[in-house]
C-alpha positions in Angstrom: 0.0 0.0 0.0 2.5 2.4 0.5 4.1 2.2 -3.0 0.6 3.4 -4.1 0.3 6.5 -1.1 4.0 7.3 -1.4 4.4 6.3 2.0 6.9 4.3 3.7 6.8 0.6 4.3 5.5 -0.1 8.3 6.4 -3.6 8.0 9.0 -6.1 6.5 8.2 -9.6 5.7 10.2 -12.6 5.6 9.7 -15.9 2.9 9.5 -19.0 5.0 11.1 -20.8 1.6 12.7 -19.6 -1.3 10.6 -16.9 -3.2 10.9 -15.6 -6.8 8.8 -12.6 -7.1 9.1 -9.0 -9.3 10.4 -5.7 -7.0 8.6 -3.0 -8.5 9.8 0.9 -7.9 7.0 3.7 -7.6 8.3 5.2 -11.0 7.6 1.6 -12.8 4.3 1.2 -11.5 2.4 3.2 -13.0 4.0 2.3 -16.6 3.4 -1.5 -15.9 -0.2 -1.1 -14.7 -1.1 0.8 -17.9 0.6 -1.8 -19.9 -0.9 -4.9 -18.2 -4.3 -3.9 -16.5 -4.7 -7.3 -15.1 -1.7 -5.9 -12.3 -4.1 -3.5 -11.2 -6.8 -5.9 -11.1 -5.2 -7.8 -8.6 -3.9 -5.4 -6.5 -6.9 -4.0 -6.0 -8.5 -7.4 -4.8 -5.7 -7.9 -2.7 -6.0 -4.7 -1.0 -10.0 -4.7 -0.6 -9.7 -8.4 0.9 -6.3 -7.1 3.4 -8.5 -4.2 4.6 -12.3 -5.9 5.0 -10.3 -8.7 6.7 -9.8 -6.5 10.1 -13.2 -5.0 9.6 -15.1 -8.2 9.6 -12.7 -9.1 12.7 -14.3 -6.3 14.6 -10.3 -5.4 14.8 -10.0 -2.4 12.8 -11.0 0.3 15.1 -13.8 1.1 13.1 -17.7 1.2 14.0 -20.2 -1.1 12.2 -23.0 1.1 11.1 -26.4 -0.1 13.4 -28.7 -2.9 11.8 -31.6 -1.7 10.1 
């Protein structure tokens, strides 16, 4: 998330087993998501599912709106 903001990364992460994956810089991403749509397509799923996971934890900090 924070290559998209321009923020800075909160957390590192470490591969439990060898990992090959793409590092992507903030000046690259935008070229390679116009190039290849499906990129953004699954970042955005990715990021919807990381963020409604805490919500539908009741762990987000947020307030359900009341049942109608």
């Amino acid at each position: 998330m924070a290559l998209l903001t321009g923020g800075t990364n909160a957390l590192h992460a470490r591969a439990a087993s060898c990992v090959r994956a793409p590092r992507v810089d903030r000046v690259t991403l935008p070229r390679l998501t116009a190039d290849l749509p499906e990129v953004s397509d699954i970042a955005i799923t990715v990021f919807a599912a990381r963020r409604r996971r805490p919500i539908e934890q009741d762990a987000a900090g947020l307030l359900r709106p009341p049942a109608d």
